[in-house]
N, C-alpha and C positions, 0 to 999 in steps of 0.2 A: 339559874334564878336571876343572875344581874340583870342578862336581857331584858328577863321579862319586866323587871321591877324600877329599870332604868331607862330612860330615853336616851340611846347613844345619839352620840353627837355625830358629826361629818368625819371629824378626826378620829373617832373613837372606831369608827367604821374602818375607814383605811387601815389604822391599825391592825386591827383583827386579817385585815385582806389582806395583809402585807406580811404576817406572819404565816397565815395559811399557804400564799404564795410561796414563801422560803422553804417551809416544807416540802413542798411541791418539787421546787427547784433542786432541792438536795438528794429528795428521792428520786426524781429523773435520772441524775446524774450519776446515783451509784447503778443504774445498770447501765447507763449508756455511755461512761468513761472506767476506764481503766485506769490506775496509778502507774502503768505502765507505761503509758503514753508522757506522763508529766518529765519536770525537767531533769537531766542524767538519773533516768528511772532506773535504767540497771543496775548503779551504782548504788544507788540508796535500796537498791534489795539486795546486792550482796552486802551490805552491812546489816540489813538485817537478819539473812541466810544465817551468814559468822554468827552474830547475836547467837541465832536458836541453835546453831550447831554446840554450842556447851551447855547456856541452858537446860535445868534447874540447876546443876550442880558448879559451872564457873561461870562467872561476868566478864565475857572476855571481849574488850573492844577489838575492831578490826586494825590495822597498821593498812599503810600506806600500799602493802604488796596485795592485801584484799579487796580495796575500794578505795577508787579515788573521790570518795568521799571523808573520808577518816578521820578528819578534820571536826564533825559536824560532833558536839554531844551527843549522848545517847537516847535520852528520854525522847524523842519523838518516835525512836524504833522501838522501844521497849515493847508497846503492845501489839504490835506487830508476831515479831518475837516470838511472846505467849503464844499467840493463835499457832503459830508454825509449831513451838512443840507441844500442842493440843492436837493439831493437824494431824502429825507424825506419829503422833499415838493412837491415831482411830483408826486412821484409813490404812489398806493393804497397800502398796507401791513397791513399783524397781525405783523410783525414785521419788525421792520426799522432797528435795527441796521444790524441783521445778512443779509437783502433783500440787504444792499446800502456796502456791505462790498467786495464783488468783484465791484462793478461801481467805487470805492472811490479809490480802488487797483489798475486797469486798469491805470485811470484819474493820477493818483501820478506814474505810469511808463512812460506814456509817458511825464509828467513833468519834471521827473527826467532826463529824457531820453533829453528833449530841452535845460534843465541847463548842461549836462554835454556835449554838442556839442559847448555850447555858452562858457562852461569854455575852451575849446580846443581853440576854434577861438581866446577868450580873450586873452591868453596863446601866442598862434603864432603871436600873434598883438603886445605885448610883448617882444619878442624875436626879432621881427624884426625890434621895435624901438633901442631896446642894441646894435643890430649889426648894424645897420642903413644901410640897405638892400634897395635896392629898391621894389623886389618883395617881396609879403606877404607870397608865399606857404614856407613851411616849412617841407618835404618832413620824414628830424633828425628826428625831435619831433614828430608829426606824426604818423608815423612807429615804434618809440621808448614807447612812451604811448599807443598805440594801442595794443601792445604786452602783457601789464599787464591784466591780465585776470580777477584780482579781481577787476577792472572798471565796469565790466556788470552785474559781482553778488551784487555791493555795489548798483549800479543804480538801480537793477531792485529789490530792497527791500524798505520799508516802513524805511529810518532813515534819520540821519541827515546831515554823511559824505556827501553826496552829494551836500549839501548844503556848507557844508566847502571847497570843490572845487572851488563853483562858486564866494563866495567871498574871497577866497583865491586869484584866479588867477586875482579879482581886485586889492585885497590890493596890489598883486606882480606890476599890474601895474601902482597903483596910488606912490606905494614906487620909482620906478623908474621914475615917473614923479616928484617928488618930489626933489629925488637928482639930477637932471639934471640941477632944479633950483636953489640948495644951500637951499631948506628950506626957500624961501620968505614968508614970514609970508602971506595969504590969508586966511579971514572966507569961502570962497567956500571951500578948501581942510581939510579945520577943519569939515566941516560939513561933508563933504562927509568919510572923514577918521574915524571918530566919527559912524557914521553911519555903517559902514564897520564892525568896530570892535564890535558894540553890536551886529550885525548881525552873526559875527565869535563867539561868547561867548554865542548866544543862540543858535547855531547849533549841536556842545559837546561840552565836559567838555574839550575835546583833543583840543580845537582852542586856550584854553591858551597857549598853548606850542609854539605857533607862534609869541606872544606875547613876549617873554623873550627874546630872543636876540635885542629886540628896546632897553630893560635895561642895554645888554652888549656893545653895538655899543655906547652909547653915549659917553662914555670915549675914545671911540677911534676916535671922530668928531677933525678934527681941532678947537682952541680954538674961533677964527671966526666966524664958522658955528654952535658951540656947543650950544650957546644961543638960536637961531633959532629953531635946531634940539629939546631943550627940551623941547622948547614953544609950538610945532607945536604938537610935541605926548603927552605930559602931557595935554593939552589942547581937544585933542581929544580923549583920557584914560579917560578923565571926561566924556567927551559926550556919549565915548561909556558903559562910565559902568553908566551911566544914563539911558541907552537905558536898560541895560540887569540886571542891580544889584538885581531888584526887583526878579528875579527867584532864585537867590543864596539866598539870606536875606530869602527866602519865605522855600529852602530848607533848611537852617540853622536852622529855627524856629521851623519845623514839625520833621527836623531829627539828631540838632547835631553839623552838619558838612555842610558847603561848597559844600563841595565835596562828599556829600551822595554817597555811593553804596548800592547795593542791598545784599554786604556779609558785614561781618563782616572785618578788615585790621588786620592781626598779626603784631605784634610789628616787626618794620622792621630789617631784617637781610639776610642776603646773605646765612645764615643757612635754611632761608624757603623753600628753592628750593635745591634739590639734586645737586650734581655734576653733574648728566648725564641732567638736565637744562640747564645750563651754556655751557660744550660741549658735543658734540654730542658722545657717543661711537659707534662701531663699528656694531652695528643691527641697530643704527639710521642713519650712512652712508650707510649700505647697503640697507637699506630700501628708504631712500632718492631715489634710482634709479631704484628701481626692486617695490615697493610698497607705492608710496607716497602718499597714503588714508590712514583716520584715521581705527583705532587706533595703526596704525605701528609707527609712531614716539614718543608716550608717550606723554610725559610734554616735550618735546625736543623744546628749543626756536625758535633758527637759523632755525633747519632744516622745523619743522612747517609754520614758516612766509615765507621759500623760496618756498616751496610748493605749500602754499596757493597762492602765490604772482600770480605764473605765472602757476599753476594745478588749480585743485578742491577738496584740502586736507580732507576740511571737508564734499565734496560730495552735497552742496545743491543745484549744478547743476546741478547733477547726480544721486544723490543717497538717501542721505538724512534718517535717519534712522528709523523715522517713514513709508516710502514709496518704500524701497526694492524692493519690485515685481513692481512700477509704470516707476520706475526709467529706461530709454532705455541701451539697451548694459552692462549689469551689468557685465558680466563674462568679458570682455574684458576691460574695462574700465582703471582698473587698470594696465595694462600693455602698456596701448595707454599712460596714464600719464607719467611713467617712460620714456617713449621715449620726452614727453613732455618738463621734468624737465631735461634730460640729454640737448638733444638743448638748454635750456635756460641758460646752464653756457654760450655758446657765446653771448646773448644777456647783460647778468649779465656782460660778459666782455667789453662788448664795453662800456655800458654804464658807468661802474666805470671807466675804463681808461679815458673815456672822461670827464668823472665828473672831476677827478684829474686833467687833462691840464688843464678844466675850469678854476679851483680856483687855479693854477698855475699861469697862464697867464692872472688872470684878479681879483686877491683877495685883489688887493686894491680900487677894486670897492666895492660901498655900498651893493649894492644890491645881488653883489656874495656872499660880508660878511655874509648878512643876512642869507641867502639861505643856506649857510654852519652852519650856529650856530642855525636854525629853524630844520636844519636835528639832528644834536647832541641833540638837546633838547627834539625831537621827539620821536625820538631812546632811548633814558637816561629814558626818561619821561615814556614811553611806557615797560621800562623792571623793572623800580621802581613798576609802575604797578605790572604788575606778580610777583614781589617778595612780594609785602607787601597781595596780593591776591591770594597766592597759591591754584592751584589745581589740584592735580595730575593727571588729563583727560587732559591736557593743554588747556581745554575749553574757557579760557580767552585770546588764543592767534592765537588772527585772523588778518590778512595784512588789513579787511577791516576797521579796529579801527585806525590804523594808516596808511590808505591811505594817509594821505598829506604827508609824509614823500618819499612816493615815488615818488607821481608828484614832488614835488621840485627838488628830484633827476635825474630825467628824464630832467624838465627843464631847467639846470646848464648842466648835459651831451649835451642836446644837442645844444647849442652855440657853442662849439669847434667842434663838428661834422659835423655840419652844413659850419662852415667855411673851413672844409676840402674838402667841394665841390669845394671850388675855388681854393686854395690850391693845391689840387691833387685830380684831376676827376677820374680818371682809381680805386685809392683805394678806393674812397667816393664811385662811383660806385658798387663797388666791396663787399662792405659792404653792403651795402643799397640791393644788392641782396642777400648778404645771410640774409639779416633781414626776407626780402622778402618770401623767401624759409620757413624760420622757420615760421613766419606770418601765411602762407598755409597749415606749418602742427599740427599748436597749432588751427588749426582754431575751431575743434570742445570742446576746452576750452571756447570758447569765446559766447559758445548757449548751452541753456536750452535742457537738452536731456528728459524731462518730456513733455506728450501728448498735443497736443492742446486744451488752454482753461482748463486745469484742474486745480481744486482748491480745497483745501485740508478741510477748512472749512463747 
């Protein structure tokens, strides 16, 4: 009935095209990628194997002698899991694990696939309470997140980012309902915020980093709201590390540390990583454009994470280095990238420029505060990483470990973007189609160029 009753606009269009697109793109993908392909895919299915091998009756995480994953919380495997002992229960088999390990794989794509549509929606419900819009579409964001290419490779693998999206883009929207009220002390938003956050803390070890700016904002509450403000998250930091403590306490006991990894951390220094880490030289900018597949960029930080961001740097769209000969378009591939990565410095531009008016024109808002000090922390957090875990392959440095860094940033660019549709239609316009343009030609980033159904296991 809107259609009929409504003249959409240009933007309201895209929209709608940009959704039906994603769909498109997610249903592609569950037949035409496998989770088996994605990164240490064996590893994150013998931890969920373990999982369902006690399941219903124990909760037993893996140790380090089952998966050198071990390290990771558990909630991104949970549903997994389920499906394996649903699997195990129907079907006849000499062997359950390896028979229910593509049904489990499928089942957790298009799961993933439901949470990251319902994080989009959360998201622009979000955005439209900030700017207090009457209508919901949100054409900015939209076309600005749809852009990032490591969304389809993160979604369409067996982890946990995915999960950190979806309660991510609640807490963004329970923190803005929060400040709108000053921090009114209520047990509903204790529970629900409480809940939130153990749910962010068993997804990865990366969801503390979203944490840390509630500890720097508090100093900067009015002395008024300060009280409230530390009653309301101190109170629900209990609830949530109630919810989740027990997996850290459980890794601390088996291996040490908190914070287990699967390598060994050298003694931290800014010495552990070479100079051409830090900046790029001059094969690592040429390559950026003419070859942005691995292993052209080295250990190169920036230029890797841009690559990855918005190409297929490390190819397990594509290429993938066990599957060379399955992988489509191999000869070409790399040269469709470079034209890829060169378009997206306009995309990379708009959205910084807009990100900066954002928290220009609105960073005495909470929630901007936030947004800007979860991306610093993200960022900080995520290159301490790589220094204290050097490895010369820059194997450790992939955009989808620190995906929430970029929705944030997407979600902050696009509130000033978005107001520039009213603002000034003709450039909003204008913008909005060369996003468009570029959209159309990044499109085959955004799909599994591997055969239908194939699965590597």
């Amino acid at each position: 009935m809107f259609l009929f009753k409504n003249k959409l606009k240009y933007s309201d269009v895209i929209f709608y095209s940009l959704i039906l697109s994603t769909i498109y793109v997610l249903t592609y993908n569950i037949f035409h990628y496998s989770p088996s392909l994605g990164y240490d895919a064996e590893a994150h299915f013998l931890y969920v194997d373990h999982l369902a091998r006690y399941l219903p009756y124990e909760f037993n995480i893996p140790s380090v002698k089952e998966t050198r994953e071990f390290f990771n919380p558990p909630l991104g495997y949970l549903f997994p899991s389920i499906i394996q002992v649903l699997c195990r229960n129907i079907i006849e088999s000499s062997n359950y694990l390896s028979e229910c390990q593509p049904v489990y794989a499928k089942f957790t794509q298009i799961f993933q696939s439901i949470l990251y549509l319902l994080t989009i929606f959360i998201n622009i419900y979000s955005l439209k309470k900030f700017t207090k819009k009457r209508n919901v579409l949100n054409s900015s964001y939209l076309i600005l997140i749809s852009l990032l290419a490591v969304n389809y490779r993160t979604i369409s693998m067996i982890r946990g980012e995915p999960y950190i999206l979806f309660f991510l883009s609640i807490f963004l929207y329970w923190i803005l309902k929060l400040d709108n009220s000053n921090y009114e002390f209520n047990i509903k938003n204790i529970l629900i915020l409480g809940f939130i956050i153990g749910c962010l803390a068993l997804s990865r070890q990366w969801a503390f980093l979203l944490f840390l700016p509630l500890i720097v904002l508090l100093f900067s509450k009015k002395n008024k709201f300060k009280r409230s403000y530390f009653k309301t998250w101190s109170l629900s930091a209990l609830l949530g590390a109630g919810i989740s403590s027990w997996f850290y306490f459980n890794l601390y006991n088996e291996n040490g540390s908190f914070t287990a990894f699967n390598m060994q951390p050298a003694n931290f220094s800014i010495n552990n990583q070479p100079l051409d880490f830090y900046i790029p030289n001059l094969d690592h900018l040429a390559s950026i454009f003419t070859k942005p597949i691995r292993p052209y960029l080295d250990n190169q930080f920036i230029s890797i994470l841009y690559t990855d961001l918005w190409g297929d740097y490390w190819g397990y769209f594509s290429f993938t280095s066990r599957f060379l000969d399955v992988g489509r378009n191999q000869d070409s591939i790399g040269n469709y990238f470079s034209n890829v990565i060169l378009l997206s410095i306009v995309t990379t531009a708009i959205i910084m420029i807009y990100y900066v008016i954002s928290f220009k024109k609105n960073k005495k808002n909470f929630i901007i505060q936030y947004i800007n000090y979860a991306v610093i922390f993200s960022f900080f957090g995520f290159l301490i990483f790589t220094i204290s875990f050097p490895v010369s392959t820059g194997d450790t440095i992939k955009s989808t470990y620190i995906i929430q860094m970029f929705h944030l940033i997407v979600f902050m660019a696009s509130i000033e973007f978005e107001k520039l549709k009213f603002s000034n239609r003709i450039k909003y316009n204008t913008l909005l189609t060369i996003l468009v343009i570029i959209y159309v030609y990044n499109f085959q980033t955004f799909l599994s160029h591997f055969p239908i159904n194939f699965y590597s296991f």
